[in-house]
C-alpha positions as CSV (number, residue, x, y, z in Angstrom):
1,X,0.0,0.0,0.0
2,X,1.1,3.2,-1.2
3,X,1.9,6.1,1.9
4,X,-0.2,8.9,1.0
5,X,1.5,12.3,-0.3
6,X,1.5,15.2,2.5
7,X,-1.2,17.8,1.6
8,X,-0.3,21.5,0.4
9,X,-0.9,22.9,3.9
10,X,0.7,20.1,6.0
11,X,4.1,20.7,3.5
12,X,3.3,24.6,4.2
13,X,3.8,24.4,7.6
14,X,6.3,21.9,7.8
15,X,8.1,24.0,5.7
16,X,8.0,27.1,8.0
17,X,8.6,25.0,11.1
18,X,12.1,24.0,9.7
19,X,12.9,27.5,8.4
20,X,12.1,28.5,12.1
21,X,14.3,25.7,13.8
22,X,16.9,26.4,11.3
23,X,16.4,30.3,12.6
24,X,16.8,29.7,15.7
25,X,20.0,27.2,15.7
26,X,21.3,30.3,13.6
27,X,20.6,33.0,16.0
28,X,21.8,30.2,18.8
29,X,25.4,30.0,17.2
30,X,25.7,34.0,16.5
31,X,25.1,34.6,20.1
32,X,27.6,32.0,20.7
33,X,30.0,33.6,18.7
34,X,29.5,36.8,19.9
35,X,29.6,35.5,23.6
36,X,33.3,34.6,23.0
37,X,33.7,37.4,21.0
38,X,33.3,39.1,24.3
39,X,35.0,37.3,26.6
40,X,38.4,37.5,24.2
41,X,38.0,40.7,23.7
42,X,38.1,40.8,27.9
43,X,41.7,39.5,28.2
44,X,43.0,40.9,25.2
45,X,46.5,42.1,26.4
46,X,47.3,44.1,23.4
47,X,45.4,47.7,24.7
48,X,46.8,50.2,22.5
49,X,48.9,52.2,24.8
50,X,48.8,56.4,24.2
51,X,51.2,57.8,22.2
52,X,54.5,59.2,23.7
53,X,53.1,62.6,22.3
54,X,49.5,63.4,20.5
55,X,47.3,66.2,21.0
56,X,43.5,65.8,22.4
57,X,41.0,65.7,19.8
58,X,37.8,67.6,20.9
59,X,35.3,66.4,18.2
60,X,32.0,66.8,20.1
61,X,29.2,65.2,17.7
62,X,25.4,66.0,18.0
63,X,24.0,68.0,20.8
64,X,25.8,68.5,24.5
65,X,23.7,66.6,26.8
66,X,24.4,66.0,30.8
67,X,23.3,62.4,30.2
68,X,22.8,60.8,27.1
69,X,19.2,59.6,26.0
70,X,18.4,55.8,26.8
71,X,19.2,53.4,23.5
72,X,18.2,50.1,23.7
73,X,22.0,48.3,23.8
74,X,21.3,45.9,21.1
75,X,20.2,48.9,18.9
76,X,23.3,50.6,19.6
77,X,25.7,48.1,18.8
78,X,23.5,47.2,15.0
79,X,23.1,50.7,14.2
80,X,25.5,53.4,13.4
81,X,25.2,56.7,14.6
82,X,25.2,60.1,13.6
83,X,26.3,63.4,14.7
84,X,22.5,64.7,13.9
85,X,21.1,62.1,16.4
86,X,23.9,61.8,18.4
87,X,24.7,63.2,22.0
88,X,28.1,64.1,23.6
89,X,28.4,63.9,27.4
90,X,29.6,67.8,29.1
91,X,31.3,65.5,31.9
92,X,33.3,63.4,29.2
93,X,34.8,66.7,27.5
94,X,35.4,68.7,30.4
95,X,37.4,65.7,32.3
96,X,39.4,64.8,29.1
97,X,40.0,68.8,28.9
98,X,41.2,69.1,32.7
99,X,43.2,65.9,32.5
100,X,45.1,66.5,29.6
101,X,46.5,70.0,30.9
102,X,48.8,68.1,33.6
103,X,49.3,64.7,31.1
104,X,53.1,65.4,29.6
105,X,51.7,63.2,26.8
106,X,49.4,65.6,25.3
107,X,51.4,68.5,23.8
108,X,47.8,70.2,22.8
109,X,44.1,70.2,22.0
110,X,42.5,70.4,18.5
111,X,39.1,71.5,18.0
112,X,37.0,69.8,15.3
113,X,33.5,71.5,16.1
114,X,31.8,70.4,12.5
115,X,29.3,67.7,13.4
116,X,28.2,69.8,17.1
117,X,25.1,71.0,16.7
118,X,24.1,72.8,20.0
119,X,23.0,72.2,23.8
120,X,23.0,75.7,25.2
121,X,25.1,78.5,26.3
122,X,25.3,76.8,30.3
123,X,26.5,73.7,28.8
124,X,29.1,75.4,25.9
125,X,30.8,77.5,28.9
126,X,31.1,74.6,31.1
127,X,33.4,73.1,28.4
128,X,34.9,76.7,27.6
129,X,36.3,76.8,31.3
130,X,38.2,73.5,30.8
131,X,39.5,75.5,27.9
132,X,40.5,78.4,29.9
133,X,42.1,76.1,32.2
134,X,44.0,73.9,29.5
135,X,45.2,77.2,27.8
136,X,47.1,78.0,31.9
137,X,49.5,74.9,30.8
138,X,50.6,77.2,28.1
139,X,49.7,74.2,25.6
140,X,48.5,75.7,22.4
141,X,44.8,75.1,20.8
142,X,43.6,74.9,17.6
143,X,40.5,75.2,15.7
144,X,39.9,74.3,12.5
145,X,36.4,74.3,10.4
146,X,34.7,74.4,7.2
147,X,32.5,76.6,8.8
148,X,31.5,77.5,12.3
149,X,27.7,77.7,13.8
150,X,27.5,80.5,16.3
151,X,27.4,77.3,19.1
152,X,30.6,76.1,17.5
153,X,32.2,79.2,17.2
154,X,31.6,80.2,20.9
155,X,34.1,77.5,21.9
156,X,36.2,78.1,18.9
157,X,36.6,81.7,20.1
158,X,38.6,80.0,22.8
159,X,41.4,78.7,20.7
160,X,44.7,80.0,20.4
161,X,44.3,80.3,16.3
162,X,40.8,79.8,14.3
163,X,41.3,78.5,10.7
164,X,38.5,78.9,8.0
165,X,37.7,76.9,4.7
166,X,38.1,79.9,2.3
167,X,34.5,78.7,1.1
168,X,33.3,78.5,4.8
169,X,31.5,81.6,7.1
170,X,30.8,82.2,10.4
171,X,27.3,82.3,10.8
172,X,26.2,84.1,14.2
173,X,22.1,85.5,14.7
174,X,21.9,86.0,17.9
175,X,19.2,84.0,20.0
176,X,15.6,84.2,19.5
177,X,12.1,82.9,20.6
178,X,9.6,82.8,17.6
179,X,6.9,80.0,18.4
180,X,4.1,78.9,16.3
181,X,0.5,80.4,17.3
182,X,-2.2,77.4,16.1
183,X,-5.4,79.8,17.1
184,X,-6.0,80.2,13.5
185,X,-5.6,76.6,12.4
186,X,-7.6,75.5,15.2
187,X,-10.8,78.2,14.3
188,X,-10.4,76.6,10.8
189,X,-10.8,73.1,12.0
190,X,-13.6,74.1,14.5
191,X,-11.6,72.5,17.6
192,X,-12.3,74.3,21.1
193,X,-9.0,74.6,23.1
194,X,-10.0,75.3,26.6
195,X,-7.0,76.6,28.6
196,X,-6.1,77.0,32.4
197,X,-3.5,79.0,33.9
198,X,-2.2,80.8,37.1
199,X,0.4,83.5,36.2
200,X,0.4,86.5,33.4
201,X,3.6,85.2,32.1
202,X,3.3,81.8,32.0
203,X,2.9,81.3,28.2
204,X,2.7,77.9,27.2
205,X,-0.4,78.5,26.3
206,X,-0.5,81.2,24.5
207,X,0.2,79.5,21.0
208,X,-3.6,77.7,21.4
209,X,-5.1,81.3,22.4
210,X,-3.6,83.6,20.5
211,X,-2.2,84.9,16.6
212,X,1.0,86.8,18.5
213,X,2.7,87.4,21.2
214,X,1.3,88.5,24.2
215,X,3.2,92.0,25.6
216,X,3.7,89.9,28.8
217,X,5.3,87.2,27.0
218,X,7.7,89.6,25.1
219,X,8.4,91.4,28.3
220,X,9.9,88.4,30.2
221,X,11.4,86.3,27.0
222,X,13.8,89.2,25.8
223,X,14.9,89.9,29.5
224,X,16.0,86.2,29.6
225,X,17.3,85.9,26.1
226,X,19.1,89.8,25.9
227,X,20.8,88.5,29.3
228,X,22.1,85.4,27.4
229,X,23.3,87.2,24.5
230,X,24.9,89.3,26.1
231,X,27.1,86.7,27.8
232,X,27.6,85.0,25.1
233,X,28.8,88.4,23.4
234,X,31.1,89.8,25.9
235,X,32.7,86.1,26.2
236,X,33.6,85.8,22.9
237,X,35.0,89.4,22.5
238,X,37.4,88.9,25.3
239,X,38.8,86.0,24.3
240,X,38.8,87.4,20.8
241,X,40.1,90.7,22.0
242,X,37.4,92.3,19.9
243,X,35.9,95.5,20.9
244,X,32.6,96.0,22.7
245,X,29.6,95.5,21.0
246,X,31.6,94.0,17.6
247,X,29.9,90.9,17.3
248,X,26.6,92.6,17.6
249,X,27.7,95.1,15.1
250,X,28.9,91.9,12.8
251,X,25.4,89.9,12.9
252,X,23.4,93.5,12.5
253,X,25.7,94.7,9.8
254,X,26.7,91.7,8.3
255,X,25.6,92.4,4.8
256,X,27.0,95.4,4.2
257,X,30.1,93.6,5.7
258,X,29.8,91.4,2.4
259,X,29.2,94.0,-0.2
260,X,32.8,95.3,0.9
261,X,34.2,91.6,0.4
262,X,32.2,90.6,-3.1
263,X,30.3,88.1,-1.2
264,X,32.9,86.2,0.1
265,X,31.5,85.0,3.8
266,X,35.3,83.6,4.4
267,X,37.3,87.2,3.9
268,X,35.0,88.8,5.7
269,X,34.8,86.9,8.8
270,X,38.8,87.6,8.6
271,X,38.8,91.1,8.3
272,X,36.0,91.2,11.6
273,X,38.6,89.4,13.3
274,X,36.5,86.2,14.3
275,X,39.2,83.8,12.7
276,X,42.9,84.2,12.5
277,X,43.7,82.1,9.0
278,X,41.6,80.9,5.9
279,X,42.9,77.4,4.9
280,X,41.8,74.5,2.8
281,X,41.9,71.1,4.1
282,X,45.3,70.0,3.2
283,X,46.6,73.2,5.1
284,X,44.8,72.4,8.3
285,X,46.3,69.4,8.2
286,X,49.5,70.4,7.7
287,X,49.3,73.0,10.0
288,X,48.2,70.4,12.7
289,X,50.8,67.4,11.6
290,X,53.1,70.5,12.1
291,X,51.9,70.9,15.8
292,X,51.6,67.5,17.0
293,X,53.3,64.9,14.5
294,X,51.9,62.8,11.4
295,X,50.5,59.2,12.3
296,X,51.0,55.8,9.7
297,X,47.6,57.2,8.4
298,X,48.4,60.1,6.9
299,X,46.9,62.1,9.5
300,X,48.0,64.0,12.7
301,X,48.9,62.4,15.6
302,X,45.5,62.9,17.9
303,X,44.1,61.1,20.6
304,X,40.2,61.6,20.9
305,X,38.4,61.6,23.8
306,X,36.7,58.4,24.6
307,X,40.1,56.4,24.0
308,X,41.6,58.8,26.2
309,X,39.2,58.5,28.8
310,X,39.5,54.9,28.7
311,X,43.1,55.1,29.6
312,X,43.0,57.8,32.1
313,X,39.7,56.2,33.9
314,X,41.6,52.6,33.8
315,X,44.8,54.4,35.9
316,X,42.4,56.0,38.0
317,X,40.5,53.4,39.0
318,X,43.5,51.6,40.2
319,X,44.4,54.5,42.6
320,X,41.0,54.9,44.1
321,X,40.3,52.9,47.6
322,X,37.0,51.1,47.3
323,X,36.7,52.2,51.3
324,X,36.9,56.0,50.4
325,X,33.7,58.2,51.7
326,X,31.7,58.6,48.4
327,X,29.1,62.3,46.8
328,X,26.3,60.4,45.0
329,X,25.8,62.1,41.7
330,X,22.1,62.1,40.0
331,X,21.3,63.2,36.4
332,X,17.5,64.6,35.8
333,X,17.4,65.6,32.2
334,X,14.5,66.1,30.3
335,X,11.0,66.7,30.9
336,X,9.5,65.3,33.7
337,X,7.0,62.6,33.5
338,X,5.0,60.2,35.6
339,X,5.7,56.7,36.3
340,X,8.9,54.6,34.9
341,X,11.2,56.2,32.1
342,X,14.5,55.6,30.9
343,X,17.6,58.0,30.7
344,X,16.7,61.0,29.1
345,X,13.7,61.7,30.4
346,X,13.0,62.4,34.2
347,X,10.3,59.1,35.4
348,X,9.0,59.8,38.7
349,X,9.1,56.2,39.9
350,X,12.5,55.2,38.2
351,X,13.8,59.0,39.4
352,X,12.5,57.6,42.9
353,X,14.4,54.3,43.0
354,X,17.5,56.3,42.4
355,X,17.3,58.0,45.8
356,X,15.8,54.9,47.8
357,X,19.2,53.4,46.1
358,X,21.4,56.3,47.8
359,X,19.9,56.1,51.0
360,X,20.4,53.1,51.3
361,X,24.4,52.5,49.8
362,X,25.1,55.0,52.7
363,X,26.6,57.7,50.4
364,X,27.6,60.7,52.5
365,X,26.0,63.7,50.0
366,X,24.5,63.6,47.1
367,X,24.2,65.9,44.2
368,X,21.2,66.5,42.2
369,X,21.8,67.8,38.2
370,X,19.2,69.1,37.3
371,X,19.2,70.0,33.1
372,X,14.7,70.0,32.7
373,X,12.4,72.5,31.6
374,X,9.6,70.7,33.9
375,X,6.7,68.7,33.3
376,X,4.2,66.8,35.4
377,X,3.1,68.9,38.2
378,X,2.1,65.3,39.9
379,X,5.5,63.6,38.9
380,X,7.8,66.8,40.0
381,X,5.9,67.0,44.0
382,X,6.9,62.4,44.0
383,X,10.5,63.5,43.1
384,X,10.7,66.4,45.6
385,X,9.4,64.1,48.4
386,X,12.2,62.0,47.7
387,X,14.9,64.9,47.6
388,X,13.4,65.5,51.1
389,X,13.4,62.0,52.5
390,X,17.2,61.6,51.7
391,X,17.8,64.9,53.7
392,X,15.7,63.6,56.6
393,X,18.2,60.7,56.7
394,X,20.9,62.8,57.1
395,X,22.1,62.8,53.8
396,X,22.9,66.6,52.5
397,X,21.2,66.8,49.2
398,X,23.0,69.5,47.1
399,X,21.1,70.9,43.6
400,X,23.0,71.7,40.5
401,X,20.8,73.4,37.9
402,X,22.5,73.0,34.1
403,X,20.9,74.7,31.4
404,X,17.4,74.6,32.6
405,X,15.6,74.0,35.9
406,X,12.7,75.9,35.5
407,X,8.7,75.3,36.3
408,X,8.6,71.7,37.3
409,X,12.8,71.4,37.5
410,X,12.5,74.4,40.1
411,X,9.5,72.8,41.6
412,X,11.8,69.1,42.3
413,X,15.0,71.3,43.6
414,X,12.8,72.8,46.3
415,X,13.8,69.8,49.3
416,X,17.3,70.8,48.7
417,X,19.7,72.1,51.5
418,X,21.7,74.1,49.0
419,X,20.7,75.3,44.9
420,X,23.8,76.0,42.8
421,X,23.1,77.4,39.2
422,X,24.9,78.4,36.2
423,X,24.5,82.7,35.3
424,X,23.0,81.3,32.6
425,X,20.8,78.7,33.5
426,X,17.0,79.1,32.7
427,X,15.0,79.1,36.3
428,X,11.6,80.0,37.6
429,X,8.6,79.9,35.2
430,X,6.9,79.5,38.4
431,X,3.3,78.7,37.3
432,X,0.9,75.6,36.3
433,X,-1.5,75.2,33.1
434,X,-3.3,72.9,31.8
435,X,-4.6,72.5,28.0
436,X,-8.0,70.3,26.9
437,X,-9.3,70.3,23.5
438,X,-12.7,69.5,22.4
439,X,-14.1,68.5,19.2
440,X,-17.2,68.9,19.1
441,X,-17.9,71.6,16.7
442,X,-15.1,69.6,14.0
443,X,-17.4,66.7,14.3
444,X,-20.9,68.3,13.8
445,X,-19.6,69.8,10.7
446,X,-19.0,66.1,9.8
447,X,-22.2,65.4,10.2
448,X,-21.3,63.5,13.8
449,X,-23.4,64.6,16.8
450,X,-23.2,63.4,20.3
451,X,-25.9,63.6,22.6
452,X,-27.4,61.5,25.7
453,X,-28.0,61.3,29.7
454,X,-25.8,60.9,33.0
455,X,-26.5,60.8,36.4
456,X,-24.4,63.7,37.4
457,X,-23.2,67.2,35.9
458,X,-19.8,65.9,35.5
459,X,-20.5,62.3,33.5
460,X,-19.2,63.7,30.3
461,X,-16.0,65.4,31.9
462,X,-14.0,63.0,29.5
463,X,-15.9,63.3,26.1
464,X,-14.1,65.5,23.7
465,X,-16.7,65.5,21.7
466,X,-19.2,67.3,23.7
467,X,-18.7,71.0,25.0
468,X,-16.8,70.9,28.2
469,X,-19.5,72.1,30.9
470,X,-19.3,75.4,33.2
471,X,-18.6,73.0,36.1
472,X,-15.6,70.8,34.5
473,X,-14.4,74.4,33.7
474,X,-14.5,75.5,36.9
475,X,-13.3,72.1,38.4
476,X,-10.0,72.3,36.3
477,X,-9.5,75.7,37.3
478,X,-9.6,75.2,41.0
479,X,-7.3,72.2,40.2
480,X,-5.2,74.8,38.8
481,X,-5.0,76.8,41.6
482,X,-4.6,75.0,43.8
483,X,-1.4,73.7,42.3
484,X,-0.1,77.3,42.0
485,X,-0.6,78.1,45.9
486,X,1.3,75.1,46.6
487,X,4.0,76.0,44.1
488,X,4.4,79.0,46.1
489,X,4.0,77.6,49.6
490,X,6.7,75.3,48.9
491,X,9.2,77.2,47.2
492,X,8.3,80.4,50.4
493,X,9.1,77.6,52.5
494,X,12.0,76.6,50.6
495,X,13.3,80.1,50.3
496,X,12.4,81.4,53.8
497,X,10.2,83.5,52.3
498,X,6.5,83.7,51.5
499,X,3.7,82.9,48.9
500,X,3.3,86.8,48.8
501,X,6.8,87.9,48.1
502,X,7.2,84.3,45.7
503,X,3.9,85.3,43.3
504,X,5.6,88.7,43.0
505,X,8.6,87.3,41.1
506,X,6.4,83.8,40.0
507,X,3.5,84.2,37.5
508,X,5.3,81.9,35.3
509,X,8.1,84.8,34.6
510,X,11.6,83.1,33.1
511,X,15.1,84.3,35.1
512,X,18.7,83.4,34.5
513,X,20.9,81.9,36.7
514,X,22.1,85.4,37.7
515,X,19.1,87.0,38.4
516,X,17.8,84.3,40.0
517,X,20.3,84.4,42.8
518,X,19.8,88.8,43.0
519,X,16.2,87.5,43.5
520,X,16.4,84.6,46.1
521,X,15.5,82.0,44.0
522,X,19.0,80.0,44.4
523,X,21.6,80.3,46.6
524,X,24.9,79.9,44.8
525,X,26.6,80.7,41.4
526,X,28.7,77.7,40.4
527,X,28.9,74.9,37.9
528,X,29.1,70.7,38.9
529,X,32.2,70.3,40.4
530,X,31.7,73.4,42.8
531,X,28.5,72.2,43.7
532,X,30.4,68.8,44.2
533,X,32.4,70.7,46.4
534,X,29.6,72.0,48.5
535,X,28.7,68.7,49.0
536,X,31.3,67.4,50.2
537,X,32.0,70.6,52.8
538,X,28.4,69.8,53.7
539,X,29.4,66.3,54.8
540,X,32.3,67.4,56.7
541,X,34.4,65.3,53.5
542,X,38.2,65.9,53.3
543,X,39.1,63.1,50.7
544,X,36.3,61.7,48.5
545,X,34.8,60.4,45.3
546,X,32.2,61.2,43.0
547,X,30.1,58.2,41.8
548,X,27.0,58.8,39.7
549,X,24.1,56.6,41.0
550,X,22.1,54.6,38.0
551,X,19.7,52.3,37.8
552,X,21.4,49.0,37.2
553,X,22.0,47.5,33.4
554,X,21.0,43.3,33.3
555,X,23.4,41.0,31.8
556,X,21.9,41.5,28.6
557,X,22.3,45.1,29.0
558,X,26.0,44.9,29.7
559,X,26.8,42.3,27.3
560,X,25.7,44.8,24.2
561,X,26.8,47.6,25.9
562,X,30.2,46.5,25.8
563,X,30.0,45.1,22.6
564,X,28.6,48.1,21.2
565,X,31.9,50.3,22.9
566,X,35.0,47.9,23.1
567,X,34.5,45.9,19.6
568,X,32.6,48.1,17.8
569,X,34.8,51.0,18.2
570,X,34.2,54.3,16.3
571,X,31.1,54.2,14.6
572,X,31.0,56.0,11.0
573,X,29.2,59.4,11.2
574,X,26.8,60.5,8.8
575,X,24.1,63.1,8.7
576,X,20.5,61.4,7.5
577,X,19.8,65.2,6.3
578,X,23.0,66.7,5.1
579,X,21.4,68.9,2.8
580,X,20.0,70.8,5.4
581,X,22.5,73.8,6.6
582,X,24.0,72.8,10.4
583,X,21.9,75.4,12.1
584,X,18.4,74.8,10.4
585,X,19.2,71.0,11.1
586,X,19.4,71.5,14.7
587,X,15.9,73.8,14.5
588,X,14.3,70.5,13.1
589,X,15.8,67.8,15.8
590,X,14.4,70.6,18.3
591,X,11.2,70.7,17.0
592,X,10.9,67.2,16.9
593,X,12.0,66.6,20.3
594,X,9.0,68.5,21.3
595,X,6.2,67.3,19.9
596,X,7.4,64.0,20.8
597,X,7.2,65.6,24.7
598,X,3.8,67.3,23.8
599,X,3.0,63.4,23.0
600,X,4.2,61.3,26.0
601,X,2.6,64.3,28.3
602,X,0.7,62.1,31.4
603,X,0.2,63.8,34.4
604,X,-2.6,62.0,36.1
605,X,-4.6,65.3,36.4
606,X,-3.5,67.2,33.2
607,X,-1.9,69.9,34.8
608,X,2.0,70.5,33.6
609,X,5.0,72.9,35.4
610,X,6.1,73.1,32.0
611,X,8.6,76.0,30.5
612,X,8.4,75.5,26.4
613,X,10.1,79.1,25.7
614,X,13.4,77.6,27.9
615,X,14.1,75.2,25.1
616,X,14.9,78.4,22.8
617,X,18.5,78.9,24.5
């Protein structure tokens, strides 16, 4: 008797059960392999040792961050990445920077400043002081550019000599605020934007009420940003040795400054004394195998920074007692949001578990870095508990504003024994909205109508697409309230003040870092490691070190992580939009980095400590 032939779907899925087997003995062996991959690369006794002399190569990529957004490891180590989505640590340029003055090694510093594309004034002079400081070792530094943003040039500016791509410019504008006002767009659609606020100034909302900006809103935003420029001038014309007021004459009178040069962006830049050279490509190179040697590549001899690090970290670590008294360090950047979240934004819960994690490793002070333009008003008063809790247990809890700490970043710094900020760090926006649309109008003209019965006023509180009631109006507003008069309790608390003299100076109104402290508002001017140092004093610390507390990576985690850094290597940089002019590029990641925010918004009660306009430094 004949066996009978398998049917078409039986040989189907026989066939897709082998291609999975055979799938899954494949991805068994490449784990395998990259396993002991690994664990070779572990003992590998062949670490490339420094050169006997190299200078430092400062070739910041992406945008300066205080800690870098979460990426899944695995994606990391398959993906390459690029200086548009990329993210350079402050802390890893500003340690390379100060270790490299005393190393005998490094004979001088090299600034490649093409692929940064911004992170703030706060965050560019916090790498300009290591400059300042490398420059007292009498080492020279050099900058060298096709072209140079006004971000990049600020730390160009502290270089010894600039060169120039004779087809290159300096592009400087000055800083700005010009957001998008949807009122119009939202009439056309027929969508009702209801909107809550406490505070004159506080105008996040403004762009869903209005076609302009409010005289309020100007008032306060060209306080803030003509404080900024005006550091960032004066900076750059002292290092330059320019006269007062020549870079705003440069920007304002910058065409003019090209009709006397034909055009040419290059020459003219030259003659405004914002570089020192114009040279091509195989002139900066020569200029810099003249300075520091030529390598087997054809290059200059150069060290960048993470190898650097990784050899100056590796000595270090050998030195330091595992015994020795220990400052907890704790990164908040981004916008604040309830529940768990991974680096880059602040999580309430995961934020949480970070300081349950100090109090209970017995670390003698702790640091908060702070770098967040707010967020949840809910999420902000969970972290702020926490900040408190530490103190209680005797822990001196020290906050370091970066960039930003304003609305709900001012809000979590308030348990604090001690608030260090940059002059230029954005603080206050002291003030709470909330923002619900409704659509019922856009629906009706669709020919969509909702109507029907509940057993209370309120039982349509959540239907946006039915008119929002004169009592859920008046509900949310009282929520809103009430958040403000506790904003201001706790920061006249805070501040030994009161909720008077606070609304004065709160309304949602934006200061610098300088101001600020005129105003009360923070008690020190300083950057990281002097707030590191307060620490410290605080926890009566004569020797110590700094260890920043994170949550802890799983096997898995580690495994790609050091994958992705130790075989890997350098990954090849490209821009996914390199049509797009450097400064304009950095315009579009900013504007998409927002509306993600606007779209992972989740406070439990809709009511946000939120400072958009902060994000324009």
């Amino acid at each position: 008797m004949s066996r009978e032939k398998p049917g078409i779907f039986r040989r189907l899925f026989g066939f897709i059960g082998k291609l999975a087997s055979g799938l899954r003995i494949l991805l068994n062996i490449l784990f395998l392999l990259v396993v002991v991959v690994f664990i070779l690369s572990i003992f590998r006794k062949d670490v490339q040792p420094l050169p006997e002399k190299a200078a430092l190569r400062i070739a910041p990529g992406g945008f300066l961050v205080e800690q870098k957004t979460y990426v899944d490891p695995l994606t990391q180590l398959l993906q390459q990445s690029g200086p548009a989505d990329a993210e350079t640590l402050v802390h890893d340029l500003t340690e390379a920077i100060d270790e490299a003055a005393e190393d005998p090694r490094i004979t001088s510093l090299v600034l490649e400043l093409d692929y940064l594309l911004g992170g703030g004034l706060t965050k560019l002079e916090e790498v300009a002081q290591a400059l300042s400081r490398f420059r007292e070792s009498d080492k020279p530094i050099i900058a060298v550019g096709d072209s140079y943003t006004q971000e990049q040039y600020y730390l160009a500016s502290f270089a010894d000599e600039i060169h120039l791509n004779p087809m290159g410019a300096v592009l400087i504008t000055g800083y700005g605020s010009y957001p998008n006002y949807i009122k119009g767009a939202l009439d056309k659609l027929r969508i009702n934007v209801h909107v809550f606020r406490v505070g004159s100034y506080k105008d996040a909302i403004e762009p869903f009420t209005r076609t302009d900006m409010s005289p309020a809103s100007r008032e306060h935003n060209s306080a803030w940003l003509n404080a900024l420029w005006s550091t960032y001038t004066r900076r750059v014309e002292t290092q330059r040795g320019l006269p007062v007021d020549a870079i705003n004459d440069y920007v304002n009178n910058l065409t003019s400054k090209l009709e006397d040069h034909r055009g040419n962006t290059a020459e003219t830049a030259v003659a405004s004394g914002l570089v020192d050279k114009l040279s091509t490509r195989p002139q900066m190179l020569a200029r810099l195998q003249a300075l520091a040697g030529s390598n087997d590549k054809g290059g200059y001899q150069a060290v960048d920074v993470d190898r650097y690090l990784g050899h100056t970290r590796r000595a270090e670590a050998a030195k330091v007692l595992p015994s020795a008294d220990k400052v907890g360090l704790i990164v908040a950047r981004g916008a604040i949001l309830d529940g768990e979240h991974p680096a880059g934004t602040i999580g309430s819960d995961s934020l949480s578990k970070l300081f349950q994690q100090v109090r209970k490793q017995q670390f003698k002070a702790l640091v908060l870095r702070i770098d967040s333009p707010g967020g949840s008003a809910f999420a902000s008063e969970v972290i702020r508990q926490e900040v408190v809790l530490t103190r209680q247990s005797g822990i001196p809890v020290i906050v370091s504003m970066g960039s930003m700490a304003a609305s709900g970043g001012y809000w979590m710094a308030m348990g604090a024994d001690q608030i260090w900020a940059s002059p230029t760090t954005i603080t206050g926006s002291i003030g709470v909205f909330g923002v619900i649309p409704t659509f019922e109008n856009s629906l009706a003209a669709l020919g969509v109508n909702s109507d029907g019965i509940g057993t209370t006023n309120l039982a349509d509180l959540y239907r946006l697409d039915r008119p929002m009631s004169p009592q859920a109006k008046q509900l949310i507003q009282f929520g809103v309230n009430h958040v403000y008069d506790q904003f201001l309790g706790i920061v006249a608390e805070a501040r030994n003040s009161t909720p008077e003299r606070i609304h004065d100076i709160a309304q949602g109104r934006v200061w610098t870092g300088e101001k600020a402290k005129a105003l009360g508002l923070v008690d020190h001017l300083g950057n990281l490691q002097e707030a590191i140092d307060a620490a410290a004093l605080a926890a009566s610390l004569d020797t110590y070190q700094t260890e920043e507390v994170k949550s802890p990576m799983d096997f898995r985690e580690q495994l790609m992580r050091q994958l992705s850094g130790s075989m890997v290597g350098q990954w090849v940089r490209w821009l996914p939009a390199d049509w797009l002019p450097q400064g304009l590029l950095a315009e579009v990641y900013g504007v998409t980095r927002e509306l993600q925010l606007l779209n992972r918004f989740n406070d439990p009660r809709g009511l946000y400590l939120h400072c958009f306009e902060c994000t324009a430094q």
